[in-house]
N, C-alpha and C positions, 0 to 999 in steps of 0.2 A: 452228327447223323444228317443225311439229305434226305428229303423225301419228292417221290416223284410221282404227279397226280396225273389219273389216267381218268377218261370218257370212255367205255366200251360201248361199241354198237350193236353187237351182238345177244342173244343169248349165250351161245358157248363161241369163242374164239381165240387163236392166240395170238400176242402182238408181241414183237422182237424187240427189247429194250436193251439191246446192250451196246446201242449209242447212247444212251443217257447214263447208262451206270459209267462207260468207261468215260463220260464226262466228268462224274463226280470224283474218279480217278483221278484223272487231269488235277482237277480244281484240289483234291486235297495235298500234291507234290508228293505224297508219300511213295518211293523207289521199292519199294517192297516189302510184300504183307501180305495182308486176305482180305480179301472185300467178301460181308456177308452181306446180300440182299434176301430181304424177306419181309411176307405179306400181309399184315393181319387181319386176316376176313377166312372164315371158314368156308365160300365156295367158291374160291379163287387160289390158283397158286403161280409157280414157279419150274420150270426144267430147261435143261440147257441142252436143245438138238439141233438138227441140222437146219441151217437158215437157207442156202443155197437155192432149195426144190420143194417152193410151199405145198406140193404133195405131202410134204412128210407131216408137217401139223396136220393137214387136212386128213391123214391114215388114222395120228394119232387120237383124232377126235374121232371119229369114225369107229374104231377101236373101242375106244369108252364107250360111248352110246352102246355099244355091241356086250358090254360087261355087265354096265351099267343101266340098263334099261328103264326109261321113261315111267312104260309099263309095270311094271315093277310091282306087288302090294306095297306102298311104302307108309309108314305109321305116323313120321312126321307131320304134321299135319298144315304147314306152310306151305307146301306142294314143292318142293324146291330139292328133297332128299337127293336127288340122285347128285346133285351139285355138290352136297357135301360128303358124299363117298367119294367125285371123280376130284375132290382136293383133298382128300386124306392119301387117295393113291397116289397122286402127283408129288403134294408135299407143298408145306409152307416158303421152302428156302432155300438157298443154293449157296455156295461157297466158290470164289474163283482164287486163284495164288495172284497177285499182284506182282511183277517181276519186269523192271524199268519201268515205273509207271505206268503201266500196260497188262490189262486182263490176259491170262495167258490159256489165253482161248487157240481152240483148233482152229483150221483154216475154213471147217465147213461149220463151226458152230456159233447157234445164238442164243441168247437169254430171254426165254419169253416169259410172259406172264401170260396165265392161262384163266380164261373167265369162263366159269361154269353155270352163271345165272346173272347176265347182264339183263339190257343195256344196265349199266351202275356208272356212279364216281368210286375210283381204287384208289388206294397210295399202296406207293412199295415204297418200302422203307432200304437207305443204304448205309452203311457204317463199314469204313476200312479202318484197319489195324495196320500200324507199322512194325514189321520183325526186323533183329537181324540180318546179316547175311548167314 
């Protein structure tokens, strides 16, 4: 397993890491498999979208806030609640195919990890599996 430690600056933001996963790719030689990445921190996660036009994080955060409201009566009483609804809806973890050493990622997509109650220290956790063909 790799594990890859993040600084966020933010309170909510997303940062594209699928230069470091497809490192740990690299670094394991395995030709073909699944690489799972995933997070363990409940308000923080993981989604694989478009890296191209940082508009689109920036919708997607905009969007939650919009669901997910601040405002909110929230019961929690750490003040942090809505962080941990907008990582249950993102999700812990993502799965890519592995195919020639290589994430077989679309041409517009990236791997972000998504922070919903920084600035924090993260780890995303990597582990690739070798299949057959």
């Amino acid at each position: 397993m790799k594990t890859i430690e993040l600084q966020t600056r933010h309170k909510e933001e997303f940062i594209d890491i699928a230069a470091e996963i497809q490192e740990a790719v690299r670094a394991s030689k395995i030709e073909c498999g699944i690489c799972l990445v995933y997070v363990p921190h409940t308000t923080a996660g993981l989604t694989i979208n478009e890296h191209a036009d940082p508009d689109v994080t920036t919708d997607i955060l905009m969007a939650l806030k919009r669901l997910v409201p601040d405002s909110f009566s929230w019961n929690h009483s750490e003040g942090n609640a809505p962080a941990h609804v907008k990582s249950s809806l993102i999700g812990s973890s993502v799965q890519i195919i592995v195919e020639g050493g290589r994430l077989a990622l679309g041409t517009w997509q990236g791997i972000f990890f998504c922070e919903f109650d920084g600035p924090r220290r993260r780890r995303v956790y990597i582990k690739i599996v070798s299949s057959e063909h």
